[in-house]
C-alpha positions as CSV (number, residue, x, y, z in Angstrom):
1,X,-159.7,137.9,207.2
2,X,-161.4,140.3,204.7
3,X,-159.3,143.5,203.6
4,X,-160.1,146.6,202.3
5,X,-158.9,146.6,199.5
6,X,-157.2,143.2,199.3
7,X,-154.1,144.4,198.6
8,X,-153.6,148.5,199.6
9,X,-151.1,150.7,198.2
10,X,-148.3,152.3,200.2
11,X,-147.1,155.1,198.4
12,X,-143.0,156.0,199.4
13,X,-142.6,158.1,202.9
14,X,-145.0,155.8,204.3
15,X,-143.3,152.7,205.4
16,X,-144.8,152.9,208.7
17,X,-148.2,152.9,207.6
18,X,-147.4,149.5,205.5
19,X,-145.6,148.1,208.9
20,X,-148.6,148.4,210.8
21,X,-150.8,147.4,208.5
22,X,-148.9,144.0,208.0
23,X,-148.6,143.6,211.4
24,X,-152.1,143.6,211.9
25,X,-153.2,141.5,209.0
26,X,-150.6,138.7,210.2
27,X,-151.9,139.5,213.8
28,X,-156.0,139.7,214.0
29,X,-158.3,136.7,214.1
30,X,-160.1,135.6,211.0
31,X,-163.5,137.2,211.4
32,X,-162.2,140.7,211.0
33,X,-162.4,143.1,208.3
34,X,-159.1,145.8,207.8
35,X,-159.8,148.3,206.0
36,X,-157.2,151.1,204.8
37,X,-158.3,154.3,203.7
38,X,-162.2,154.4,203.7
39,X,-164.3,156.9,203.8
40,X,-166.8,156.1,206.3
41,X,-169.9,158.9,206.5
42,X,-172.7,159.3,209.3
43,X,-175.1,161.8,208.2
44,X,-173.4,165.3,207.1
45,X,-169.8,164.4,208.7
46,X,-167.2,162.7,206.6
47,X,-164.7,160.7,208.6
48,X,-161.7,159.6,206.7
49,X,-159.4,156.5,208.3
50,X,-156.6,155.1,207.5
51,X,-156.4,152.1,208.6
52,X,-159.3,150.1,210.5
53,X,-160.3,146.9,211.8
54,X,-163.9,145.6,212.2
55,X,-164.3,142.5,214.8
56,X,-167.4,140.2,215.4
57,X,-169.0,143.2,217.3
58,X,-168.4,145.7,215.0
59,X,-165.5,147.7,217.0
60,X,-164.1,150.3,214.7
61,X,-160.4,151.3,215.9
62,X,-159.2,153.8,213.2
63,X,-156.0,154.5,213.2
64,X,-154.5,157.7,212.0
């Protein structure tokens, strides 16, 4: 698995966040990119995400 950065910081008050990120990195097959807190742009329109995972068909499932 490729993350986003490799090793994301979890600033305090956001223990959940880092629980569900672990989960998923322990949980989702090898050929998937998670990425945490990317910016990810189409055209004009900013979308910000905080956590995401990118299978072999390039599903996006942000998580907020």
């Amino acid at each position: 698995m490729r993350c986003i950065p490799e090793e994301p910081e979890f600033g305090d008050g956001h223990v959940a966040e880092k629980a569900v990120w672990d989960a998923l990195k322990n949980s989702l097959p090898d050929d998937v990119v998670l990425a945490h807190s990317v910016q990810l742009r189409d055209g004009r329109q900013n979308t910000r995400s905080t956590s995401s995972s990118y299978g072999p068909a390039l599903a996006w499932l942000p998580l907020r």
